[in-house]
Backbone as a ProteinNet text record, in pm:
[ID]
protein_1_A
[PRIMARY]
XXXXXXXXXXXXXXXXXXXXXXXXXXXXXXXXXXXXXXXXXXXXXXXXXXXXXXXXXXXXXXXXXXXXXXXXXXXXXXXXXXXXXXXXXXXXXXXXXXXXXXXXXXXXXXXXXXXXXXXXXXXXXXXXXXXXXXXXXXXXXXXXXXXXXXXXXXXXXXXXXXXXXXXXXXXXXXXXXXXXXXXXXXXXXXX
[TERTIARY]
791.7	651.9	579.8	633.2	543.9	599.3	739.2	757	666.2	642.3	531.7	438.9	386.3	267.7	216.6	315.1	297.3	282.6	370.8	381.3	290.1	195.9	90.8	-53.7	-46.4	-160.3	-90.3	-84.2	-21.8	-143.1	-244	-356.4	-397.1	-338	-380.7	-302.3	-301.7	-236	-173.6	-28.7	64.6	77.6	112.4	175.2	234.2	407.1	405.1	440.8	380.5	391	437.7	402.2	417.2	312.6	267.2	155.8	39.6	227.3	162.5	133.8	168.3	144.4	116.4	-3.3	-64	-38.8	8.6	-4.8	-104.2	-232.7	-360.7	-439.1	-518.9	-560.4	-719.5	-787.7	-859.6	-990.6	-1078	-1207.2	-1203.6	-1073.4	-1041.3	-1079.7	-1096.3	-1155.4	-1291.8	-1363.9	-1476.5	-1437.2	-1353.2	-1282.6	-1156.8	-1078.5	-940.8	-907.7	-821.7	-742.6	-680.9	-607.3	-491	-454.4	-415	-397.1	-317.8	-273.6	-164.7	-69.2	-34	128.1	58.2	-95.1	-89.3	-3.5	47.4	158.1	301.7	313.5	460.7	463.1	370.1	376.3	432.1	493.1	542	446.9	384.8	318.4	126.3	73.2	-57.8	-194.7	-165.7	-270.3	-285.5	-145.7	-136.8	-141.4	-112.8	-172.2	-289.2	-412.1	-521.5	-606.9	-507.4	-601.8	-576.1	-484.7	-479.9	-513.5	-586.7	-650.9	-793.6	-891.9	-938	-959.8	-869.1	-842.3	-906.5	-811	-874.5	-963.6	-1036.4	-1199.4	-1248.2	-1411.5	-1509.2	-1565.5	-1636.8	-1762.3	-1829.1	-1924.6	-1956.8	-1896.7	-1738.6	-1688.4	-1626.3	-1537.2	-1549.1	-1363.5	-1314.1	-1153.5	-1174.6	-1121.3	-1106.6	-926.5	-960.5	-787.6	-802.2	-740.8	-676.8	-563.9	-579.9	-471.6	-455.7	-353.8	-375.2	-382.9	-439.1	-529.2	-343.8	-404.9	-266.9	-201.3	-95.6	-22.1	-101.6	-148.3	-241.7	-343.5	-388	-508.1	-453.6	-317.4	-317.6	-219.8	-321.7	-250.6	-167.2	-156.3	-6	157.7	152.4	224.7	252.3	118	210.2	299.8	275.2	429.9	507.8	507.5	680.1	741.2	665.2	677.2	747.7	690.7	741.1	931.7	911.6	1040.1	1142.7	1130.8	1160.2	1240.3	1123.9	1198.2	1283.5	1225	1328.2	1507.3	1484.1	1627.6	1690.8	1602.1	1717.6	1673.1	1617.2	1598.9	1509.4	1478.2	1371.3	1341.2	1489	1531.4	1452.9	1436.2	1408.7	1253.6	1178.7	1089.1	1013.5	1051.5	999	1009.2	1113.5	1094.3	970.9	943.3	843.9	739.2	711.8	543.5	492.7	567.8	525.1	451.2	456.7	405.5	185.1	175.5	78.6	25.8	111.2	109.2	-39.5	-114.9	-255.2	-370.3	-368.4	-415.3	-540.9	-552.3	-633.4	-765.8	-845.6	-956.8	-1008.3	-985.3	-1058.8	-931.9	-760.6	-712.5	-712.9	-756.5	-753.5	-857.2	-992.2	-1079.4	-1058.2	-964.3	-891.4	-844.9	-705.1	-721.1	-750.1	-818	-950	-994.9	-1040.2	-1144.2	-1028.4	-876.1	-796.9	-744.5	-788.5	-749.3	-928.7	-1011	-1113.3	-1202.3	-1190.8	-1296.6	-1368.2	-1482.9	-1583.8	-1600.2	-1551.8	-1578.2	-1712	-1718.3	-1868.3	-1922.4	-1848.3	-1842.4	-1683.2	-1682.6	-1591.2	-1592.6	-1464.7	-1533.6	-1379.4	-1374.5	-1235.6	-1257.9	-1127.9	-1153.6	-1011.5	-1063.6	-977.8	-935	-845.1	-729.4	-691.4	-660.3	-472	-397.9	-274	-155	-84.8	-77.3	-49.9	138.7	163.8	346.9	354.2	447	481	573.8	619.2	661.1	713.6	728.5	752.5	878.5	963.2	1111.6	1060.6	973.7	911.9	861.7	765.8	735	821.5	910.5	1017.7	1082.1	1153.5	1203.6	1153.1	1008.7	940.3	930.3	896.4	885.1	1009.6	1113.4	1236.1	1312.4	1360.6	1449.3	1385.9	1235.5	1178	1125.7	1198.4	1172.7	1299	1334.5	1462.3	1504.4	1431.7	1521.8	1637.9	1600.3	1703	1851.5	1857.5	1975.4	2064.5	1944.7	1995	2063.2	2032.8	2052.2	2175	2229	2343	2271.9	2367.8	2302.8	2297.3	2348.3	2319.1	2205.5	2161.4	2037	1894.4	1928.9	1863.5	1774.9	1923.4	1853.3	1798.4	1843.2	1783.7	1607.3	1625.8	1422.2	1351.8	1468.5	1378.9	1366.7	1458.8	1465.4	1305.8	1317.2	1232.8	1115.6	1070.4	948.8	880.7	963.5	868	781.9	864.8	776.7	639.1	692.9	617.5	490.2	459.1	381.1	366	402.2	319.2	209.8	158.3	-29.2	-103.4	-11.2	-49.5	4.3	82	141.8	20.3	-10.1	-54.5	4.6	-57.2	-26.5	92.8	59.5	185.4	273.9	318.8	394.3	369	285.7	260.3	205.7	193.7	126.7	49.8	-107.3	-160.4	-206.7	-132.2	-138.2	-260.7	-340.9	-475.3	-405	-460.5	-397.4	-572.3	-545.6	-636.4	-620.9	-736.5	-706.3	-827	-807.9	-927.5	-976.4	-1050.4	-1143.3	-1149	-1168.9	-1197.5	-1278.9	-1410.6	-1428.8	-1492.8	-1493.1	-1481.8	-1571	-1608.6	-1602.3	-1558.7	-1543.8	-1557.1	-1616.5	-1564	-1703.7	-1788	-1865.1	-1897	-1987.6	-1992.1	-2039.6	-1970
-1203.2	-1178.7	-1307.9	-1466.7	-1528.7	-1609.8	-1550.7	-1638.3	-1525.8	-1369.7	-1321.3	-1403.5	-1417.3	-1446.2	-1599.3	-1672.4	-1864.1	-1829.8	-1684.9	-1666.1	-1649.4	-1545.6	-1471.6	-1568.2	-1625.8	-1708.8	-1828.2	-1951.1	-2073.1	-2158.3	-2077.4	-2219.4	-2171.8	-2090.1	-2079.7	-2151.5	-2206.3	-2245.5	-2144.4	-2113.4	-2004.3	-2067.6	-1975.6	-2057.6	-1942.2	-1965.4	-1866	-1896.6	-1792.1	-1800.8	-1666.5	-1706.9	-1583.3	-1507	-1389.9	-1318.3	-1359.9	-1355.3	-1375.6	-1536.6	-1641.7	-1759.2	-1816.1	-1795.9	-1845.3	-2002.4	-2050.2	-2189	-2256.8	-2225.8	-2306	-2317.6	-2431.6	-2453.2	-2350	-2323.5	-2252.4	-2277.4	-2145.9	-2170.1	-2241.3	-2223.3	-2277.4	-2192	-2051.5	-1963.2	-1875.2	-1873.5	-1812	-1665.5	-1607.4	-1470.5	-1481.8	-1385.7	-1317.7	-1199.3	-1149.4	-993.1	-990.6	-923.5	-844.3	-701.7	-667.1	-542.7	-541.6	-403.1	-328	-372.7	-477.4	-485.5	-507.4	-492.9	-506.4	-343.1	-248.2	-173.4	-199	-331.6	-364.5	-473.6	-549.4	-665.4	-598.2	-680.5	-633	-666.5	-720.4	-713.4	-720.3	-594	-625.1	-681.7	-630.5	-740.7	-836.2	-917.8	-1057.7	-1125.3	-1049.7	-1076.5	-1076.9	-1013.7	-976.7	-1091.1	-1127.5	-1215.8	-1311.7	-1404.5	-1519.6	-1533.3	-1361.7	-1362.4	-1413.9	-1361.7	-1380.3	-1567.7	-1630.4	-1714.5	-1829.4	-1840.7	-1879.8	-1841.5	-1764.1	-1720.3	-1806.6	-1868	-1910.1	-1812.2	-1917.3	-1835.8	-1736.9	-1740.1	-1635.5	-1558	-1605.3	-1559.1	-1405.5	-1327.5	-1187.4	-1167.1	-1070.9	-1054.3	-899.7	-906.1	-786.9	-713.3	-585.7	-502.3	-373.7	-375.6	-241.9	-198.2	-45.4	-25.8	136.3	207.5	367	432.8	561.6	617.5	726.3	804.3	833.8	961.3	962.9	1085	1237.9	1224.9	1364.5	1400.9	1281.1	1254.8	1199.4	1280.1	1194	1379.2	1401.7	1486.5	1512.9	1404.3	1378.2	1365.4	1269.8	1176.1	1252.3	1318.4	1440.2	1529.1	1595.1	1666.7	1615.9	1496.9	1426.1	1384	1341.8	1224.8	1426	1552.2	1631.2	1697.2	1666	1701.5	1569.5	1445.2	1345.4	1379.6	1417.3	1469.5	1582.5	1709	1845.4	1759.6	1688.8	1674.9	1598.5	1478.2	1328.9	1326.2	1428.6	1419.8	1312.9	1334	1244.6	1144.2	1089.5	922.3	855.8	945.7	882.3	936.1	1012	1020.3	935.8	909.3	776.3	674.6	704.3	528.1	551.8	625.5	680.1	681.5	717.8	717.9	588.5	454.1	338.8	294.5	364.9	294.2	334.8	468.4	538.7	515.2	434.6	423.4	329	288.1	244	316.9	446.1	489.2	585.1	547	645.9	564.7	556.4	463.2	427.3	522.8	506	404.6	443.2	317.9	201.9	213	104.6	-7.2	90.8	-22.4	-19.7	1.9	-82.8	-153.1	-167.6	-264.2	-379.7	-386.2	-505.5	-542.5	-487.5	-489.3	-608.5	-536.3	-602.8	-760.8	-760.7	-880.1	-982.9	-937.7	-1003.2	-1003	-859.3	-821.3	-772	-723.4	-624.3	-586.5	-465.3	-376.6	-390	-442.5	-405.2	-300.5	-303.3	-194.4	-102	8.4	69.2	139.7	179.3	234.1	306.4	444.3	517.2	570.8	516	492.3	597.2	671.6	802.2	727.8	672.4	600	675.9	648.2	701.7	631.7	719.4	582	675.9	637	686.5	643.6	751.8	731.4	835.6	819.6	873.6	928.2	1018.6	1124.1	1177.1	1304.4	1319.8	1207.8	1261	1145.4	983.5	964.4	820.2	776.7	902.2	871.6	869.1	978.6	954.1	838	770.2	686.5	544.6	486.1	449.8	440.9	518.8	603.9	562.5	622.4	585.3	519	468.5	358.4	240.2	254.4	113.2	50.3	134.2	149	124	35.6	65.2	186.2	328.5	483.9	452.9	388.3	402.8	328.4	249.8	222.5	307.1	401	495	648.7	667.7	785.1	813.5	885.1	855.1	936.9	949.1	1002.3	1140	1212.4	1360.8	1393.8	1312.8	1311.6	1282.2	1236.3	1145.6	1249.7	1311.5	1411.6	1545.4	1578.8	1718.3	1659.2	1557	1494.6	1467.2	1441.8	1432.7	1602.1	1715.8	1805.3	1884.1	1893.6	1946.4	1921.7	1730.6	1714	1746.1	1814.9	1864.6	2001.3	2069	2171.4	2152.7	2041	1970.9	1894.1	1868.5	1777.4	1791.9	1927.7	1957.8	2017.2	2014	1982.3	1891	1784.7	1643	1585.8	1729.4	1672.7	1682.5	1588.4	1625.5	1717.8	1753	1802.9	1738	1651.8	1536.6	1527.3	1544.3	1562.6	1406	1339.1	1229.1	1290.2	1185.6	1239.2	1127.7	1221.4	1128.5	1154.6	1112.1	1158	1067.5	1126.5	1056.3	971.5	873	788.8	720.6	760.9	776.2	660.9	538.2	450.1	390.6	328.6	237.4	99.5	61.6	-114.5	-140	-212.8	-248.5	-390.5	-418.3	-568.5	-540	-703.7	-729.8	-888	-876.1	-1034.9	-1071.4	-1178.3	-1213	-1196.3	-1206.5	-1160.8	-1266.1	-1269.2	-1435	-1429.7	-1547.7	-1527	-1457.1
646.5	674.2	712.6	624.8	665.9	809.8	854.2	970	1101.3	1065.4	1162.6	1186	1049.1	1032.2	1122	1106.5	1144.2	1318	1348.4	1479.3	1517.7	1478.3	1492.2	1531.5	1393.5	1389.2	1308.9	1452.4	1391.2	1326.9	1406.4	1314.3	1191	1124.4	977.3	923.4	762.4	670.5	583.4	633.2	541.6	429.3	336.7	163.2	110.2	89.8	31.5	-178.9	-217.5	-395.4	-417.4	-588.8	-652.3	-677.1	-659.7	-700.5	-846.4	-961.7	-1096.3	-1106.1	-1021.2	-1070.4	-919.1	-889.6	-718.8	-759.9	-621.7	-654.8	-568.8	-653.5	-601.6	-710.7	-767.3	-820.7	-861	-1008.8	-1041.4	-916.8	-879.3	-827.3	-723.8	-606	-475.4	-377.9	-388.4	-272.8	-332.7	-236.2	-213.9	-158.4	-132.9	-142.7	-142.9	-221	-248	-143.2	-43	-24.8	-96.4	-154.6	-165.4	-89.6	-19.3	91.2	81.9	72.4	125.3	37.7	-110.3	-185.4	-292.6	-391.9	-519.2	-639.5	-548.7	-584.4	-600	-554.2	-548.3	-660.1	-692.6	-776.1	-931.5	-976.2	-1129.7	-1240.8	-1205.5	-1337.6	-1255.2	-1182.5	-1158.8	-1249.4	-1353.1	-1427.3	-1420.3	-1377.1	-1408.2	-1245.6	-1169.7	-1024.7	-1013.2	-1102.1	-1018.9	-1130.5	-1232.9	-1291.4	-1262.8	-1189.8	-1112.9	-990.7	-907.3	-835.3	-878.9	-942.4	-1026.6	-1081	-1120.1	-1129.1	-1013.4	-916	-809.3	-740.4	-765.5	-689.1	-757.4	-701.7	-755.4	-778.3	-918.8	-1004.3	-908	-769.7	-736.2	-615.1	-599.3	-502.4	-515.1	-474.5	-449.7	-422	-520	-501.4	-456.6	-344.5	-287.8	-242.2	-277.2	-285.3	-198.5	-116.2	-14.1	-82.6	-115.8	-153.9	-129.2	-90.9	-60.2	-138.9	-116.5	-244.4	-270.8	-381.6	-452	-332.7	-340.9	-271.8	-251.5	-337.5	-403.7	-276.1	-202	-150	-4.8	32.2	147.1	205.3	357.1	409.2	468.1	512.8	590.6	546.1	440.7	326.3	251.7	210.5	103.6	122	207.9	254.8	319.1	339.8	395.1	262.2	155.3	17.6	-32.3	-45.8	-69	13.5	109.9	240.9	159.5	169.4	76.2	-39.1	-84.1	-240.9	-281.5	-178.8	-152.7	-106.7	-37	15.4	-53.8	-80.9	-128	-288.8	-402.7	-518.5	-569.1	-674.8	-858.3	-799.9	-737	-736.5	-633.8	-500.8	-423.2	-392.6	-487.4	-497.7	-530.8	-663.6	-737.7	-699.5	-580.7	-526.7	-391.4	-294.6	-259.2	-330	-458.2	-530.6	-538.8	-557.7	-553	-436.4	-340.5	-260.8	-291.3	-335.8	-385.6	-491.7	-566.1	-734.7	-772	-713.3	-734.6	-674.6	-631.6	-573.5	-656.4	-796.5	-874.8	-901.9	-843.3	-895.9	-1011.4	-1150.5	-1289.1	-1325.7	-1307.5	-1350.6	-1305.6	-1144	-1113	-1136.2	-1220	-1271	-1440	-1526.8	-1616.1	-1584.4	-1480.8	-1460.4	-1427.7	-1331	-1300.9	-1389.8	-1511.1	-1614.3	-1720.4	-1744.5	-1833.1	-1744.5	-1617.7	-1545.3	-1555.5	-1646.2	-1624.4	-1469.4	-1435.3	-1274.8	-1344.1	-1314	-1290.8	-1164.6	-1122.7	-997.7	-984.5	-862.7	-807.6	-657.9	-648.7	-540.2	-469.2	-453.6	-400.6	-325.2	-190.1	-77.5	-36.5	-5.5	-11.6	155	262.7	416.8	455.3	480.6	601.6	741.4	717.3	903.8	960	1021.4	1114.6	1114.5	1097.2	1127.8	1233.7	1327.9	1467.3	1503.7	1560.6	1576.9	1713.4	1783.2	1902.8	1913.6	1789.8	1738.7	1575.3	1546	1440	1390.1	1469.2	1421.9	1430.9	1478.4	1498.5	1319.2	1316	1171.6	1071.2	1095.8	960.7	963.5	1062.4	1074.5	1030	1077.1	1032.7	879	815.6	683.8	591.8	654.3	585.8	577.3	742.8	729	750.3	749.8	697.3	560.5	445.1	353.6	255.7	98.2	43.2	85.6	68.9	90	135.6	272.5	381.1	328	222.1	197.3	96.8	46.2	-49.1	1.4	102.8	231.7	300.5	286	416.6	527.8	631.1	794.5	769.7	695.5	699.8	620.1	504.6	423.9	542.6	617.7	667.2	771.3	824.2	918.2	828.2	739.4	686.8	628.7	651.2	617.7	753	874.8	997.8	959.2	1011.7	1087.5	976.7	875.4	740.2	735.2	825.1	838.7	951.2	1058.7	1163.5	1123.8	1045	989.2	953.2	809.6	773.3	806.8	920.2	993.9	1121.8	1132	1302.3	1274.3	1214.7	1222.7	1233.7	1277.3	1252.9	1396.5	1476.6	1633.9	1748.8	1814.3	1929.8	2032.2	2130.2	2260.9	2318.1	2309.6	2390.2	2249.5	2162.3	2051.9	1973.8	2025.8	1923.5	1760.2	1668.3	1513.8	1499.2	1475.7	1430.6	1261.1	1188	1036.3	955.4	895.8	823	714.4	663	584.4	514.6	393.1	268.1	200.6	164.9	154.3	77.3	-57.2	-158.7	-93.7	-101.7	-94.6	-191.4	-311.5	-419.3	-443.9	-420	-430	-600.4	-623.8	-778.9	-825.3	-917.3	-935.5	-1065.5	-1121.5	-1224	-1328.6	-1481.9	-1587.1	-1584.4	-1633.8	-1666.9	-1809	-1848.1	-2061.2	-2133.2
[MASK]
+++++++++++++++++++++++++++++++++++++++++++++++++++++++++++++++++++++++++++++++++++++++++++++++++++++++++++++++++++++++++++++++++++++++++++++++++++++++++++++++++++++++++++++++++++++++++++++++

């Protein structure tokens, strides 16, 4: 990711760390992201409080993160087609990606990382693909799944999700599937 990234935009300053132990000193940024991976970190409390950490006193830690499976129309019935074919296992490895997606826990935890939520804002996308098999593929074999799968698993979740998600096909057979998604900005306690 961070050799995209240097590509992308060489005039930024990349760094890469650990979530739970940023290596920058306390009250160095005037805003925090986290987007799109405080679901993957192992221990989020302890990410969001060394987010936290390095914010200044009146600076602002902000988190993108997708709202839960429950709440997503697209996702949910593939994360279901998913689970019909390839079982528990590979469900649960699928829910992680959703797994912050409930807002009351997600302001415990903020709260046990020393945030106070101050504002929240829940954003309806698209995530656009240029075909059903585009998305699964996408979906799956860009994902661990795909090492867990063999090729016949693989296809009974393409063939299962067209059912699945042609309400979501265009005319021209593209998908444009809605993708349900939290903001979370925060600040610090303070006293």
């Amino acid at each position: 990711m961070l050799t995209v990234a240097r590509r992308l935009r060489p005039d930024l300053e990349w760094q890469h760390g650990d979530a739970g132990n940023l290596p920058f000193p306390a009250n160095a940024f005037d805003r925090v992201l986290c987007q799109r991976s405080l679901m993957f970190f192992p221990d989020r409390a302890r990410a969001l409080a060394e987010m936290a950490r390095v914010t200044s006193d009146d600076g602002v830690v902000a988190v993108v993160v997708p709202a839960s499976i429950t709440d997503q129309p697209a996702y949910g019935p593939l994360a279901s087609v998913i689970a019909h074919v390839a079982g528990s296992a590979a469900a649960s490895l699928m829910d992680t990606y959703w797994s912050c997606g409930d807002l009351d826990e997600l302001r415990i935890l903020f709260e046990s990382a020393g945030l106070q939520i101050t504002a929240t804002r829940t954003h309806l996308g698209t995530a656009r693909f240029s075909s059903i098999d585009a998305m699964v593929a996408t979906e799956v074999k860009g994902s661990p799944l795909a090492r867990r799968l063999d090729e016949a698993a693989y296809h009974r979740i393409s063939r299962s999700a067209h059912d699945a998600l042609r309400t979501f096909e265009t005319p021209a057979g593209a998908v444009h599937a809605p993708l349900r998604g939290h903001i979370v900005a925060a600040r610090r306690f303070h006293g």
